[in-house]
Backbone bond lengths (Angstrom), bond angles and torsions (degrees), N, CA, C in turn:
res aa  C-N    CA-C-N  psi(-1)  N-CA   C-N-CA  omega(-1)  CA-C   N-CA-C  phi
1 X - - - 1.441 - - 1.534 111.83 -
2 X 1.331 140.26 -40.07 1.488 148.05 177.62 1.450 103.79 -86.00
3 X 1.237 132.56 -39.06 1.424 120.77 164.48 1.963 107.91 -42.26
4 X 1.417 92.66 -63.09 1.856 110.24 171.77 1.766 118.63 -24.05
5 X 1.141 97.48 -56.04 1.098 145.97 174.86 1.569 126.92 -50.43
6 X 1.340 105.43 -29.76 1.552 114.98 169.27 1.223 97.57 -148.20
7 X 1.310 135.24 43.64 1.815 144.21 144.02 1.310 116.85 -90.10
8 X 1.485 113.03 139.28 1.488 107.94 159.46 2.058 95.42 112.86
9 X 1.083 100.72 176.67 1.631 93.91 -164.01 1.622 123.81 65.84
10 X 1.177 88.93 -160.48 1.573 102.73 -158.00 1.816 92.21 -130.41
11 X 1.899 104.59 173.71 1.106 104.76 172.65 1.645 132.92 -60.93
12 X 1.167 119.06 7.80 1.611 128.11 -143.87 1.592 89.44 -139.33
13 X 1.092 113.37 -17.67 2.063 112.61 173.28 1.824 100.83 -107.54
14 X 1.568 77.04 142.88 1.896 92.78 173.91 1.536 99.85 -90.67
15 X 1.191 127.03 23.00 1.703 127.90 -179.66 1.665 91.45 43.05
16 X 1.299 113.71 -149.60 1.498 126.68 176.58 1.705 137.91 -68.33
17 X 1.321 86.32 -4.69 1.624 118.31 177.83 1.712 106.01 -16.97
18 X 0.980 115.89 -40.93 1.756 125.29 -155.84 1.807 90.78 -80.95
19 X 1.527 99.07 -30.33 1.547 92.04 171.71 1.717 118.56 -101.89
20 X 0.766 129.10 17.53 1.279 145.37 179.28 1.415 115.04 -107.83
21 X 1.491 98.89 -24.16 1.805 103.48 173.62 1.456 117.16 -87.37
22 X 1.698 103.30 -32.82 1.275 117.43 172.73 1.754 97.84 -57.79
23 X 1.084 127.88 -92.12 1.352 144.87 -176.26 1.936 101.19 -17.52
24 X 1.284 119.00 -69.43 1.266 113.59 147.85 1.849 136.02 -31.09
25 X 1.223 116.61 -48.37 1.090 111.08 179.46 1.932 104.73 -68.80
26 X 1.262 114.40 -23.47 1.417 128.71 -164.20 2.029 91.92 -59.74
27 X 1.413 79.86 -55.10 1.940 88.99 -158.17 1.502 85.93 -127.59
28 X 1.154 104.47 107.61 1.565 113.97 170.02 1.403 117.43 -54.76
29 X 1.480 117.75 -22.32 1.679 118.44 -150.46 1.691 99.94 -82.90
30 X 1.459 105.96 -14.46 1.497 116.68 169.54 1.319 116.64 -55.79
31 X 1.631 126.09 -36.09 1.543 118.51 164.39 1.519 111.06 -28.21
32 X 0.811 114.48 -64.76 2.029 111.24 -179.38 1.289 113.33 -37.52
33 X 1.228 128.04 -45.08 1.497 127.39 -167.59 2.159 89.71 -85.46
34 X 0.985 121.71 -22.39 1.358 110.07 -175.06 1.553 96.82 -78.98
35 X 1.516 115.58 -45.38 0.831 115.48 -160.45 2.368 108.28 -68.27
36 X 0.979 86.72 -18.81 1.825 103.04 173.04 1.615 108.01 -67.13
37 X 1.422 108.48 -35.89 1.624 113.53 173.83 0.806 134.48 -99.22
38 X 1.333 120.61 14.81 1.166 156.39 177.27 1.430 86.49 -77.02
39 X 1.235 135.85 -43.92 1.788 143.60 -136.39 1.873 91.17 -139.97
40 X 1.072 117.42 28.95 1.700 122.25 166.49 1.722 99.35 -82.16
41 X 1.563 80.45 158.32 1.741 106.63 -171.49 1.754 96.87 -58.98
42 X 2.014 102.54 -71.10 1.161 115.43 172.86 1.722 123.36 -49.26
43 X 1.668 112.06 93.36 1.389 116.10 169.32 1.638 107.12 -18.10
44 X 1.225 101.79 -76.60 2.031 106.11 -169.45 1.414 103.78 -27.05
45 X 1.393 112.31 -49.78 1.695 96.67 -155.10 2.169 87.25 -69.82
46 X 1.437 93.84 -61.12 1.519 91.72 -168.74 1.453 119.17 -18.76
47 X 1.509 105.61 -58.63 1.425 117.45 168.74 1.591 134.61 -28.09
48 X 1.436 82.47 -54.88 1.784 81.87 174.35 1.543 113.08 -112.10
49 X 1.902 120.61 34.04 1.025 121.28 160.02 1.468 100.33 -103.64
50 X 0.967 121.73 -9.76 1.701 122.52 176.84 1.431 95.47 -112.18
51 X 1.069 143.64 58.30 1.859 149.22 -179.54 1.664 85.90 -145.84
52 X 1.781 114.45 -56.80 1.433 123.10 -175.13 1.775 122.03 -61.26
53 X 1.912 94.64 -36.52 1.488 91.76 165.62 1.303 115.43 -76.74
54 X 1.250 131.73 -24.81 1.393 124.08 170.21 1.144 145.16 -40.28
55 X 1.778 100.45 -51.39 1.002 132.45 -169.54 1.666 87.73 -74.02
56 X 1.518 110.55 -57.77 1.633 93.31 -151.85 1.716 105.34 -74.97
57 X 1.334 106.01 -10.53 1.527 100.07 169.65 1.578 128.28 -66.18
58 X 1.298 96.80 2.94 1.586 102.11 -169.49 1.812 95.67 -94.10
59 X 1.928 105.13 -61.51 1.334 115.30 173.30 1.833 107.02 -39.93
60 X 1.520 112.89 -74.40 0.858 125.30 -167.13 1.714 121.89 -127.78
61 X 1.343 110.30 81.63 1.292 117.72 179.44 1.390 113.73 -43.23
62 X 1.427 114.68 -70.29 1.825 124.74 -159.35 1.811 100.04 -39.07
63 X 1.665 96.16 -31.06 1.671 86.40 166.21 1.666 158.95 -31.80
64 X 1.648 76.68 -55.56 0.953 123.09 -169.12 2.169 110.76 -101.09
65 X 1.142 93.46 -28.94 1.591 110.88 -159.44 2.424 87.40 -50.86
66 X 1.315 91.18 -52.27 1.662 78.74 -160.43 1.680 116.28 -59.28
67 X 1.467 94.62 -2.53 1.684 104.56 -179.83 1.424 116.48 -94.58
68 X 1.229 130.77 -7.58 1.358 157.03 -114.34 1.741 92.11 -94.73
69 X 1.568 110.68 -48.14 1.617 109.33 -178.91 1.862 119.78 -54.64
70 X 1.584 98.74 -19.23 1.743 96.54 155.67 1.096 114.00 -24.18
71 X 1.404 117.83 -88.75 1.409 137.78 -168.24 1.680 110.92 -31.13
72 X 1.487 122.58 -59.19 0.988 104.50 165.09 1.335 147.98 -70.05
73 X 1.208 124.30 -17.63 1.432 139.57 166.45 1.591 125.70 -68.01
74 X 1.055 102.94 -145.65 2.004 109.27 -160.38 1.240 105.90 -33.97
75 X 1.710 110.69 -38.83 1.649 109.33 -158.12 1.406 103.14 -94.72
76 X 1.353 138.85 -4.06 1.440 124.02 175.47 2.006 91.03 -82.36
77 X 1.112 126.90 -22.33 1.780 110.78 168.34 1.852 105.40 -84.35
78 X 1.117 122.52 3.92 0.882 94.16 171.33 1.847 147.68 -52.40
79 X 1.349 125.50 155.47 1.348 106.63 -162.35 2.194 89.98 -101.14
80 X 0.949 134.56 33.68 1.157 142.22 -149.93 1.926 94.32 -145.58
81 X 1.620 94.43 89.75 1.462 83.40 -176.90 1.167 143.91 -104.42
82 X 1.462 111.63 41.34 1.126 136.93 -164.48 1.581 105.28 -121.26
83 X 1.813 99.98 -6.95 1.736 105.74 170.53 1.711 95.44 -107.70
84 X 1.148 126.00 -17.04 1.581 132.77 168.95 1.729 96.64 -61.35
85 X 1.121 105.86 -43.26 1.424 94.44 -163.81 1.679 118.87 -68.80
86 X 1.346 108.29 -42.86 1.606 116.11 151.16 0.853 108.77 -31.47
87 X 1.558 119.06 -91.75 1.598 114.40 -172.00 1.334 129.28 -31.89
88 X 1.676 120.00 -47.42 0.878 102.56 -178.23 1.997 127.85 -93.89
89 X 1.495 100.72 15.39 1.287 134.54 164.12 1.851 105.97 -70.79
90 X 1.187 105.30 -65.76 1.288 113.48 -172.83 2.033 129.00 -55.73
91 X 1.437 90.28 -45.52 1.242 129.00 -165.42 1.696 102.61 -55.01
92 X 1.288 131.69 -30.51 1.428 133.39 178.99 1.464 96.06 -89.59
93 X 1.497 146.72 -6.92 1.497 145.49 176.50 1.071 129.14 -69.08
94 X 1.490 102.21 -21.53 1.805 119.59 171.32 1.392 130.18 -106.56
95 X 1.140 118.46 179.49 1.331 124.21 176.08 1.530 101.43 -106.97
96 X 1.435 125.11 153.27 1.601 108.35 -170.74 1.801 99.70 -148.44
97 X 0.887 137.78 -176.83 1.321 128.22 179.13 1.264 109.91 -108.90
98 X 1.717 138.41 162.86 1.637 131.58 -168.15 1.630 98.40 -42.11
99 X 1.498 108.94 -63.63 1.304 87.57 -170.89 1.817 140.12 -92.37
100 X 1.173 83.85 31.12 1.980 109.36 -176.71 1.332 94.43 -89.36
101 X 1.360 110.38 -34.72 2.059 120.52 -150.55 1.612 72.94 -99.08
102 X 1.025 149.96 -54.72 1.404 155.88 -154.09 1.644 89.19 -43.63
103 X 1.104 99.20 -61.57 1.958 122.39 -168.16 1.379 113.44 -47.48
104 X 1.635 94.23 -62.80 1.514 132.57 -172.77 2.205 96.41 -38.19
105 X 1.562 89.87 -71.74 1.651 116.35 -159.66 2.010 91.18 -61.45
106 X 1.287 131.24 -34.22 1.296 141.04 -159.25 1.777 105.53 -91.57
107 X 1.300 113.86 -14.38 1.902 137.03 -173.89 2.041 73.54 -101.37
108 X 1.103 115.27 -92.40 1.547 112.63 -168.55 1.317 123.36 -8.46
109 X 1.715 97.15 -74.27 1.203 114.01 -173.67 1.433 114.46 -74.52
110 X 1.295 137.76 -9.48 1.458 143.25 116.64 1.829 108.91 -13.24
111 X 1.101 108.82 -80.49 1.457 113.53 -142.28 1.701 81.91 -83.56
112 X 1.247 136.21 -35.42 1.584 115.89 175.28 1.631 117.54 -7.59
113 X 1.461 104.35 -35.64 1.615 118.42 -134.12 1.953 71.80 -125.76
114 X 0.774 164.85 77.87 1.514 178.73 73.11 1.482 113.02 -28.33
115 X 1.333 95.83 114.09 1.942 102.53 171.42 1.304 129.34 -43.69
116 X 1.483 98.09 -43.66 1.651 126.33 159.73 1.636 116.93 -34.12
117 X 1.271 148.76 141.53 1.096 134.73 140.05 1.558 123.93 -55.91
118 X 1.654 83.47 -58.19 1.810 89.07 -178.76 1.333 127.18 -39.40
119 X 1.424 94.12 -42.39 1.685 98.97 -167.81 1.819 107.42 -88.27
120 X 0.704 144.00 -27.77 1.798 161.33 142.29 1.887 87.65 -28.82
121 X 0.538 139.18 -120.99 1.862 155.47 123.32 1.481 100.14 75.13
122 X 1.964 98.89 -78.51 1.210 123.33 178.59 1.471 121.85 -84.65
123 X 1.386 129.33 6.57 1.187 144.74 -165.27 1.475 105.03 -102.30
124 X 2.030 99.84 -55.37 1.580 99.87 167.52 1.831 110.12 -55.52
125 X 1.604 93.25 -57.33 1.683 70.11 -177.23 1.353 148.42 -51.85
126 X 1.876 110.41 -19.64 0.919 88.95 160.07 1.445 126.35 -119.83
127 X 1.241 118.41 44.07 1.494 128.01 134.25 1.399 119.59 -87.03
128 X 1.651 125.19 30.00 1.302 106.69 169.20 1.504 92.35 -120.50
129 X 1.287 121.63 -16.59 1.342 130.41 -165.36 1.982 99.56 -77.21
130 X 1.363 97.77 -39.31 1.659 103.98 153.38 1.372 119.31 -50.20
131 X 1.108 121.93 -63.42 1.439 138.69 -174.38 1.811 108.07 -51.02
132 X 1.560 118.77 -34.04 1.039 110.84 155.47 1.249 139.97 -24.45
133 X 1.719 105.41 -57.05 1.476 126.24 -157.82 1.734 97.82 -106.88
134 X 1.548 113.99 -40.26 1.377 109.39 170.36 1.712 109.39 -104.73
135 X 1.562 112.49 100.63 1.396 94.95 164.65 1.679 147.55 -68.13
136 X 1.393 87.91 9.67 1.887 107.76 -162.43 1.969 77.21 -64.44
137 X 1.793 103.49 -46.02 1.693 82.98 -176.28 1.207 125.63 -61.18
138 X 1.379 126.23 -33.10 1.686 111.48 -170.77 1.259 134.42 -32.76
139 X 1.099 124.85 -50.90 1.614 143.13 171.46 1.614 92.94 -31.89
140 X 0.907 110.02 -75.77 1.732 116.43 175.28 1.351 119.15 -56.34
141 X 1.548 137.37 -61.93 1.682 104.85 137.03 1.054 142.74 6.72
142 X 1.250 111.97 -67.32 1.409 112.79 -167.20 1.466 108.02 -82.37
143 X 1.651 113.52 -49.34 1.316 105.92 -176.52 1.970 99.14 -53.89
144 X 0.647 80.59 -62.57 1.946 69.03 -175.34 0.960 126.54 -39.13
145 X 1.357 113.76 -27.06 1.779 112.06 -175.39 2.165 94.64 -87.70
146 X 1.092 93.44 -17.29 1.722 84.43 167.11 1.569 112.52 -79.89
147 X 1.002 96.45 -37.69 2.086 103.06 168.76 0.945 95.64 -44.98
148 X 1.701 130.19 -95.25 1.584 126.32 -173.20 0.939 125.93 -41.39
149 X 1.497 124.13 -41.84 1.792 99.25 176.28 1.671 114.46 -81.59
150 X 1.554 120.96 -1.63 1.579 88.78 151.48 1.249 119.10 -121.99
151 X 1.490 108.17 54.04 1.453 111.18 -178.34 1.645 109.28 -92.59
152 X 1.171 106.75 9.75 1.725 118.06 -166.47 1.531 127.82 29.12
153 X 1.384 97.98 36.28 1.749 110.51 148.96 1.315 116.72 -109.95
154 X 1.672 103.41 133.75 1.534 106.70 -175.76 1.858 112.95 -60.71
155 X 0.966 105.01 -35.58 1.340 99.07 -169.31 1.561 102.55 -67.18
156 X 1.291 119.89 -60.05 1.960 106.76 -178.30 1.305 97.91 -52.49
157 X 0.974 135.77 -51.89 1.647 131.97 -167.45 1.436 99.02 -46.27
158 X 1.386 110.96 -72.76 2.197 104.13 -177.44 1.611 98.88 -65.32
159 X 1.289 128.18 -33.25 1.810 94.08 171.09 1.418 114.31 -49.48
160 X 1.542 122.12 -51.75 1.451 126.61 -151.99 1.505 96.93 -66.41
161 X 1.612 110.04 -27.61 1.526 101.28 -166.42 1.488 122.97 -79.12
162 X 1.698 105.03 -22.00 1.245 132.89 172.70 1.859 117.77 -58.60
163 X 1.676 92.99 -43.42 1.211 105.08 -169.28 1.263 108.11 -85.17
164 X 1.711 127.75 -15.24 1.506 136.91 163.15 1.555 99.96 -44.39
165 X 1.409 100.26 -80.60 1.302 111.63 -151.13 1.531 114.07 -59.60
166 X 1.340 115.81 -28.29 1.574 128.85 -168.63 2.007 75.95 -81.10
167 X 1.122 155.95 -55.37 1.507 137.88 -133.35 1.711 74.81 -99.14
168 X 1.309 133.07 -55.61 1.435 120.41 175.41 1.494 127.86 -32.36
169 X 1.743 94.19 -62.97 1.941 80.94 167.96 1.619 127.25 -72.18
170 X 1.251 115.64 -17.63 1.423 97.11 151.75 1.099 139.01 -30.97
171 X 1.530 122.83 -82.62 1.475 130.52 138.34 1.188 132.79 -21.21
172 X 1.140 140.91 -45.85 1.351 122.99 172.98 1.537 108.82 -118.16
173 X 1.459 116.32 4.52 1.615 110.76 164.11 1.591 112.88 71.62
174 X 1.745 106.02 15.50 1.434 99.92 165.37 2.111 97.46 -142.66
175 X 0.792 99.87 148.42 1.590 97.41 160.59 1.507 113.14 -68.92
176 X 1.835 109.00 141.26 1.215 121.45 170.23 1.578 103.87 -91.15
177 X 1.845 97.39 144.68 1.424 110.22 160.56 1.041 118.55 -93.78
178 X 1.635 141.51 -175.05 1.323 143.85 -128.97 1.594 89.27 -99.43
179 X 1.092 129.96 -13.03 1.506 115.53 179.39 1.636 106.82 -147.83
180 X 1.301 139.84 38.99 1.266 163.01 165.71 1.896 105.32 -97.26
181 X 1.070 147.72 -15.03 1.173 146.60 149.82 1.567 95.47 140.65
182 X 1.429 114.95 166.98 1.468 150.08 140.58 1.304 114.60 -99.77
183 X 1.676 100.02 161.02 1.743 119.32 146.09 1.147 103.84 -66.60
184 X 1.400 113.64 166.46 1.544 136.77 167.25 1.562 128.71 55.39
């Protein structure tokens, strides 16, 4: 029925997804079967069975947490980058072990460098959300978030600016305004 459920369309439709999350949120134990289509033949469905773990990993990780080695495997090489972009969406939501995060931080810093915007974008972010907890990354953070803002695309430019202020109030526990300071 959830395979059903996110078939059909094109790359640019979530097929029925909005009801498939509902149905999921109903009976949690359905994560498993998302998490199985996640790993379908047909990209589309895969696509938006790893869009659904995403999403609910954000609401509700522990959900999602025992499925979690997805992210690092087949589909973070995928050549389909609109399932890159999940992954590398998802991938800062967990907790992972030295060498899970090893994977995790090595898929990131991969996709920094992504043809894609989106996935470049969301890749830094969530290698900075790492960088939180491990500072060995910052240095690299930052130089990157100087890459994007003079890479003269609007979109890295408001990620990098987004990702200032969110790693700023960390640190000092207030948000910066436009001329009150940055990192880096």
């Amino acid at each position: 029925m959830l395979r059903t459920l996110l078939s059909g369309g094109d790359r640019r439709s979530i097929g029925r997804s909005n009801r498939a999350l509902e149905l999921i949120r109903a009976n949690p134990s359905r994560v498993s079967a998302i998490a199985e289509l996640a790993q379908d033949a047909d990209w589309l469905i895969a696509m938006r069975a790893v869009d659904l773990l995403e999403k609910l990993a954000r609401q509700n990780p522990e959900w999602v947490e025992p499925h979690k080695r997805i992210f690092l495997g087949a589909l973070a090489d995928s050549d389909k980058w609109e399932i890159r972009l999940q992954v590398v969406r998802a991938l800062a939501l967990f907790g992972w072990t030295p060498t899970e995060q090893k994977r995790a931080v090595e898929i990131l810093l991969r996709d920094v460098d992504h043809s894609q915007q989106f996935v470049k974008a969301w890749a830094l972010d969530s290698l900075a959300t790492f960088a939180e907890k491990d500072k060995r990354l910052m240095p690299i953070v930052r130089h990157l978030l100087r890459v994007f803002e003079r890479s003269g695309s609007k979109a890295l430019t408001t990620r990098a600016k987004r990702i200032r202020e969110r790693l700023s109030q960390a640190v000092t526990g207030v948000p910066i305004g436009p001329t009150n300071g940055s990192l880096g």
